[in-house]
Kinemage of the C-alpha trace (Angstrom):
@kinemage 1
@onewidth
@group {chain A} dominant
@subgroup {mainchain}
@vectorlist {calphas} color= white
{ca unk a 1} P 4.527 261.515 83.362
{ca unk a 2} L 5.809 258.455 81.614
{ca unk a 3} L 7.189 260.289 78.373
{ca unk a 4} L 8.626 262.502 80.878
{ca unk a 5} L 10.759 259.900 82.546
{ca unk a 6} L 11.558 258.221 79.176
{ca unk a 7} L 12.820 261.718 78.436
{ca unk a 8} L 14.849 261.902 81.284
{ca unk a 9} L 16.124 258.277 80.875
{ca unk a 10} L 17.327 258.636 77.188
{ca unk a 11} L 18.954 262.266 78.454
{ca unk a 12} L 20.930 260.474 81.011
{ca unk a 13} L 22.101 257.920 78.946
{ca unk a 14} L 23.538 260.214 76.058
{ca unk a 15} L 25.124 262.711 78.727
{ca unk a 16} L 26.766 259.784 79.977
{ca unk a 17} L 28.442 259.111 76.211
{ca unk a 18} L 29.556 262.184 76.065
{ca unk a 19} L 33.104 261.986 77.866
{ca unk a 20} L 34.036 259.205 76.200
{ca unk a 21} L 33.124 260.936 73.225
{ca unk a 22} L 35.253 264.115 73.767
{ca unk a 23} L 37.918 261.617 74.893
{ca unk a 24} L 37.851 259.184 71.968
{ca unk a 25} L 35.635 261.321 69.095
{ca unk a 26} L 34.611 258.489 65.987
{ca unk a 27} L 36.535 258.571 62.872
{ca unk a 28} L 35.982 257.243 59.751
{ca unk a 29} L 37.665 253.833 59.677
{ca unk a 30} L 39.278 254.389 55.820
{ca unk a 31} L 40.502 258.433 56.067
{ca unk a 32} L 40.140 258.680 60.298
{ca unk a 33} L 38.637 261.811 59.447
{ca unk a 34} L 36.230 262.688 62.286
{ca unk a 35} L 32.681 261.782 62.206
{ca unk a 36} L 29.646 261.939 63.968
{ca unk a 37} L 28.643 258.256 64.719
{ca unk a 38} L 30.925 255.368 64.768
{ca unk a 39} L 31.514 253.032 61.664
{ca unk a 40} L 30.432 256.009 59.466
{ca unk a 41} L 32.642 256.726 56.250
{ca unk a 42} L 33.062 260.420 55.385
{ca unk a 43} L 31.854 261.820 52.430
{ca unk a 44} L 34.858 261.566 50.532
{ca unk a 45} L 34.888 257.792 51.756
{ca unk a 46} L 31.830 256.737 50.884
{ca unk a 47} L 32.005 256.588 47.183
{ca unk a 48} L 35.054 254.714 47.128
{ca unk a 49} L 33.070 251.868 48.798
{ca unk a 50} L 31.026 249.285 45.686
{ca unk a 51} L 28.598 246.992 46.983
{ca unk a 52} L 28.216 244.099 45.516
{ca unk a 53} L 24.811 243.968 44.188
{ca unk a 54} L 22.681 241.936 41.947
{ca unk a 55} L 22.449 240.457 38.682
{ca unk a 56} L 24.849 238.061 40.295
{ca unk a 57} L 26.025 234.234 40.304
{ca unk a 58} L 23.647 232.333 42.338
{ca unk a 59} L 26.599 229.722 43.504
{ca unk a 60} L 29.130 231.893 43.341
{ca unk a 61} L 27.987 235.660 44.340
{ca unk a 62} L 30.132 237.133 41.406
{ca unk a 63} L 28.177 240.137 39.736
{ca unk a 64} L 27.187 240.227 35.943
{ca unk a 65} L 27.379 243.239 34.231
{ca unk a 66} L 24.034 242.261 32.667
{ca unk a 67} L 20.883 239.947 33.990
{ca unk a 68} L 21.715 236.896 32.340
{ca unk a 69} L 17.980 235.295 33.284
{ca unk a 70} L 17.192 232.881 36.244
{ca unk a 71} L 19.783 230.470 37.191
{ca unk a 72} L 22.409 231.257 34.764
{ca unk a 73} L 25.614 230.221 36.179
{ca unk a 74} L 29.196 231.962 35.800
{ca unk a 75} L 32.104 230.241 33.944
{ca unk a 76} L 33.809 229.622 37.538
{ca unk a 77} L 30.604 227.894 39.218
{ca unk a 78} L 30.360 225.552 36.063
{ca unk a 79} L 34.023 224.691 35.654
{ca unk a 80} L 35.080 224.669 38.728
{ca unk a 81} L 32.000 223.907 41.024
{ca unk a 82} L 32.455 224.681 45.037
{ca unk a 83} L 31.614 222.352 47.562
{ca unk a 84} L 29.712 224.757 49.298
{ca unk a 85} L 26.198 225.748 48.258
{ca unk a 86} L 26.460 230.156 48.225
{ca unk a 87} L 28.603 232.628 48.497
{ca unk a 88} L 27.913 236.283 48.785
{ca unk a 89} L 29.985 239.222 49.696
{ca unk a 90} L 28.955 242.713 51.128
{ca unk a 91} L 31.820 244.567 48.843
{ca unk a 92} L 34.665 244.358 46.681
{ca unk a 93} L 37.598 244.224 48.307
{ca unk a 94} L 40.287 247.125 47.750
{ca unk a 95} L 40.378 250.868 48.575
{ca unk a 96} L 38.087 251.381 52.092
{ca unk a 97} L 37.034 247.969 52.047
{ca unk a 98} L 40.515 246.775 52.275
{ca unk a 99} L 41.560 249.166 54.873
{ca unk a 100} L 38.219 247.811 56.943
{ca unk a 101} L 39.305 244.979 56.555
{ca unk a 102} L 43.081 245.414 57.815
{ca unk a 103} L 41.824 247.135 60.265
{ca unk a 104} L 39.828 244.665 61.933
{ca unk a 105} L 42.218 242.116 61.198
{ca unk a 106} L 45.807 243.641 62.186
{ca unk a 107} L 44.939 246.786 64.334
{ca unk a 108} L 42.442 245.335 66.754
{ca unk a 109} L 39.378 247.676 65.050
{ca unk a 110} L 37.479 245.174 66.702
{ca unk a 111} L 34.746 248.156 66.964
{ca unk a 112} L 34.335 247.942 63.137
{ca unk a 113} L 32.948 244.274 63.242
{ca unk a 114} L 28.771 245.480 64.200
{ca unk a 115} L 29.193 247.800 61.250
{ca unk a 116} L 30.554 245.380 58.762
{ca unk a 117} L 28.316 242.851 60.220
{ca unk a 118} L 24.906 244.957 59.445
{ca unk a 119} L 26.493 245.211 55.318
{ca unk a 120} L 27.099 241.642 54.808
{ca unk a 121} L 23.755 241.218 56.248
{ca unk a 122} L 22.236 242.872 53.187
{ca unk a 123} L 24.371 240.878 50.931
{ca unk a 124} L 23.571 237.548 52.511
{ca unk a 125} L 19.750 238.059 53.642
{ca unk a 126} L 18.179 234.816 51.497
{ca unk a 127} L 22.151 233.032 53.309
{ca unk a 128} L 20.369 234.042 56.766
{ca unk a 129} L 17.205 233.036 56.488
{ca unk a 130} L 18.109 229.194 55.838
{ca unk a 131} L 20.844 229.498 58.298
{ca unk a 132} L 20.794 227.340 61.481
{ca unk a 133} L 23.913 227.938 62.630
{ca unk a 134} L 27.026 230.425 61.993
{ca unk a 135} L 30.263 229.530 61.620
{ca unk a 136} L 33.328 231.614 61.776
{ca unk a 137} L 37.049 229.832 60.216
{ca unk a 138} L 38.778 229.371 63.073
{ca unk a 139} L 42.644 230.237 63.633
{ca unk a 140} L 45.074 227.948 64.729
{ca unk a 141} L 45.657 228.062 68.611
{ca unk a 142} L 49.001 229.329 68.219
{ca unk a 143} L 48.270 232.340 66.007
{ca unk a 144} L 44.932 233.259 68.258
{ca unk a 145} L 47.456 233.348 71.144
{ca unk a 146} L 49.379 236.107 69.400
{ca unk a 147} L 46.673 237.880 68.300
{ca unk a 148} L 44.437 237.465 71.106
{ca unk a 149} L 41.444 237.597 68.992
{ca unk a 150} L 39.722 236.274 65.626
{ca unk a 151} L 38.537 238.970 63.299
{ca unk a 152} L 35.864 236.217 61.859
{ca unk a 153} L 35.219 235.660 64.806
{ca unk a 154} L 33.997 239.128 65.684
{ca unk a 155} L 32.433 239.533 62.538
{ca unk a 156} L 29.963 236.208 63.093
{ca unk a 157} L 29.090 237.180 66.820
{ca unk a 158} L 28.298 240.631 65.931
{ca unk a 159} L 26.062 239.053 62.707
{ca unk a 160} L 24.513 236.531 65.551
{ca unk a 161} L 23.901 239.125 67.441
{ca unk a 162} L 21.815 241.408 64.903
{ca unk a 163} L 20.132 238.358 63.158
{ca unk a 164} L 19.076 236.908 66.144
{ca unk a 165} L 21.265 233.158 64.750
{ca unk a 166} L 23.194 230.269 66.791
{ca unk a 167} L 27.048 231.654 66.922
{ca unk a 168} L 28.646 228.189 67.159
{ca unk a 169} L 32.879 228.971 67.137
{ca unk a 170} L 33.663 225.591 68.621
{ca unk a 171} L 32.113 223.887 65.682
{ca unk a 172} L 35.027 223.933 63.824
{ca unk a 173} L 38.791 223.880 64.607
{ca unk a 174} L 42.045 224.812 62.754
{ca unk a 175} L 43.980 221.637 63.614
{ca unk a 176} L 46.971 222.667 62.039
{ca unk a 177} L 48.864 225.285 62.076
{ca unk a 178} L 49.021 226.786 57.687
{ca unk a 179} L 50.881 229.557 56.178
{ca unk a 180} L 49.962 233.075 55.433
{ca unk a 181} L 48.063 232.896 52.313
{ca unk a 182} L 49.511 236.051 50.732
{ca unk a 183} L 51.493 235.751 47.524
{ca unk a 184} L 50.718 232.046 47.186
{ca unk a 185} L 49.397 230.452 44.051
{ca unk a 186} L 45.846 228.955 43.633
{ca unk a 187} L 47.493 225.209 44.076
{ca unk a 188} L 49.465 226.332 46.486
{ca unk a 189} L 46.717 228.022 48.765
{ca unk a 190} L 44.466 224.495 48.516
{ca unk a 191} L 47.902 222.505 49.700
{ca unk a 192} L 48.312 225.100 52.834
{ca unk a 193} L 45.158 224.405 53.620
{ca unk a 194} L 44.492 220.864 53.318
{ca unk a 195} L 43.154 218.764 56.276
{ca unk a 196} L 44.236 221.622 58.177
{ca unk a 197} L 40.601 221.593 59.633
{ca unk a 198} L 38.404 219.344 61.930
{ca unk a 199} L 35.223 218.577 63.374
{ca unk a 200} L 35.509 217.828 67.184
{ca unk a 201} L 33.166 214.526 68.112
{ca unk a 202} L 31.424 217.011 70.360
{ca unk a 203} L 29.893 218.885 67.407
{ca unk a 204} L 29.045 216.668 65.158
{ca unk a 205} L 25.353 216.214 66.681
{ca unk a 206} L 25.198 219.858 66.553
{ca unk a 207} L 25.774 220.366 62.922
{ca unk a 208} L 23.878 217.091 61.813
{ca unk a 209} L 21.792 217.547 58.718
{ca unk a 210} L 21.680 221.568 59.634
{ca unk a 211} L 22.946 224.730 56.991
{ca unk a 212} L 25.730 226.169 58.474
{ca unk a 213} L 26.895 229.937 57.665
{ca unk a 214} L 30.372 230.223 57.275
{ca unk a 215} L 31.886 233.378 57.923
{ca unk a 216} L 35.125 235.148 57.127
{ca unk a 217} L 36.458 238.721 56.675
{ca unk a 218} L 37.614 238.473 52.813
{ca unk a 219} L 37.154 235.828 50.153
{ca unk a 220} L 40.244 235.381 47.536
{ca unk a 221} L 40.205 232.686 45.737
{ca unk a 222} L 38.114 229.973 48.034
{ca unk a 223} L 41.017 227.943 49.124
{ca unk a 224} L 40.265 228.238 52.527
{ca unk a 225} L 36.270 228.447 52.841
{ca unk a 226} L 36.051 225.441 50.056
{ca unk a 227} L 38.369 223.113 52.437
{ca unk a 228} L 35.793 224.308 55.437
{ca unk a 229} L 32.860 223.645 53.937
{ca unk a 230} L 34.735 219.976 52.700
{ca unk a 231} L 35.388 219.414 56.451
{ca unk a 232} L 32.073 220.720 57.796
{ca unk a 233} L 30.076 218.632 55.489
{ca unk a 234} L 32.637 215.527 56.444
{ca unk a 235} L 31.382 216.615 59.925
{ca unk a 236} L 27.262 216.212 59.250
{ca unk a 237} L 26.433 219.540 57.957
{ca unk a 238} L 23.549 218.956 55.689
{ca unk a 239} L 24.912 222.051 53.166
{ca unk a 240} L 27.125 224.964 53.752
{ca unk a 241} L 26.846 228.639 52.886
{ca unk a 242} L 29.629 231.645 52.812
{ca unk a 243} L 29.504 234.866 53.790
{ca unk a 244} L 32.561 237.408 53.860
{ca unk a 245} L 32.714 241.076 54.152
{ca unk a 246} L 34.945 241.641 51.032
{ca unk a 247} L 35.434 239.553 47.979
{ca unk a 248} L 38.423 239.668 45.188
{ca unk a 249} L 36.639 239.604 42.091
{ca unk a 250} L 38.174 237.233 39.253
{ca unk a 251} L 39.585 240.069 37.319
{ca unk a 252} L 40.854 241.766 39.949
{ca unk a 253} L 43.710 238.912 40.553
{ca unk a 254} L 45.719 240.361 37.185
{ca unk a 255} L 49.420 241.799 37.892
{ca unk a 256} L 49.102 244.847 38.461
{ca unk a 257} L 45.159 245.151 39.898
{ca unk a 258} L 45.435 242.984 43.170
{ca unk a 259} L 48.553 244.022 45.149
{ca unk a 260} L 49.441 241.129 47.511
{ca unk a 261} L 50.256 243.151 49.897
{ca unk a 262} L 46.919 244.330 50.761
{ca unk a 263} L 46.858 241.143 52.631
{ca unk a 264} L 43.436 239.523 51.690
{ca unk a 265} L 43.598 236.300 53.215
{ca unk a 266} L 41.713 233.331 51.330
């Protein structure tokens, strides 16, 4: 009798799916080509997505083309070291992943954030098990009152969610109001960004001595994430991790290979 109900239950609650399915049928979020779950890519899709996968940069999440041995570091990590601890990425950014990404960010695809969530879950796992806290970059007030909403935002509540981890938005705060990042220099994306971030009194008990997770949508070239994890660690944080959905690789910044234009953001 009790599989029976169950039965019934699970019957009742897919019939009642299916008018909003008829209504609003999923697509695939790079070709909106129908498909049968949301967040799915089509086949033709899928292969144009690369995961970012090991032998990688333990600082700096960049892939080696071949296992270099434990702890060897890459030429950015060494010259240039971040003051955050990790970063990993679920993907390379371009192709689908950039069209994810814009989606999220510029057409409200707020219904892509679970999905891209549950990929740079993979990426990150060893970031999420020392986590205490997440972190998304905030947006200054006045651009979250035009947009209504903070695609890093979504994308660490729907990781909080899965991974069962403290969401803490109000840890942070964009105290001044920056640029748009596109088509700026390295030098110049540091100076846009520069004590435009602050830790309210509030939260610095909160973030005392604990790893915070700092999440955004794409990672550029660190401007942005290394002046948050500068500020959170000002704050109390005892270290600081990053976690983005996408990541530019180092080559990919040539003329010619990353179009501005595709709007990756830090």
């Amino acid at each position: 009798m009790a599989d029976a109900m169950t039965g019934i239950k699970a019957f009742a609650k897919n019939a009642a799916r299916w008018p909003a399915a008829f209504l609003f049928p999923p697509v695939c979020p790079g070709c909106r080509r129908h498909v049968t779950q949301p967040g799915l890519l089509c086949a033709a899709c899928w292969p144009r997505l690369r995961f970012l996968e090991r032998p990688w940069c333990p600082v700096m999440g960049t892939p080696f083309l071949h296992d270099m041995g434990e702890g060897f570091l890459s030429a950015e990590a060494i010259a240039d070291p971040p003051p955050f601890e990790r970063a990993r990425a679920a993907v390379v950014y371009g192709g689908v992943a950039s069209q994810m990404a814009q989606g999220l960010k510029y057409r409200d695809r707020t219904d892509l954030a679970p999905w891209m969530a549950g990929w740079m879950a993979r990426a990150g796992a060893e970031l999420i098990a020392d986590a205490d806290l997440v972190v998304p970059v905030p947006l200054h007030w006045s651009r979250f009152f035009r947009r209504q909403f903070n695609q890093s935002a979504e994308l660490a509540r729907a990781l909080s969610r899965q991974q069962g981890l403290r969401f803490a938005p109000s840890a942070l705060r964009r105290v001044r109001p920056t640029r748009q990042q596109v088509g700026l220099e390295r030098s110049q994306r540091e100076e846009n960004v520069r004590a435009a971030f602050r830790v309210p009194e509030e939260a610095q008990l909160l973030l005392a001595g604990r790893r915070v997770l700092v999440i955004d949508d794409v990672y550029t070239t660190g401007a942005t994430v290394r002046a948050v994890a500068r500020t959170l660690k000002k704050g109390g944080a005892g270290a600081v991790d990053v976690l983005t959905f996408a990541r530019v690789l180092p080559g990919d910044m040539r003329p010619g290979v990353f179009r501005p234009d595709e709007r990756a953001t830090i």
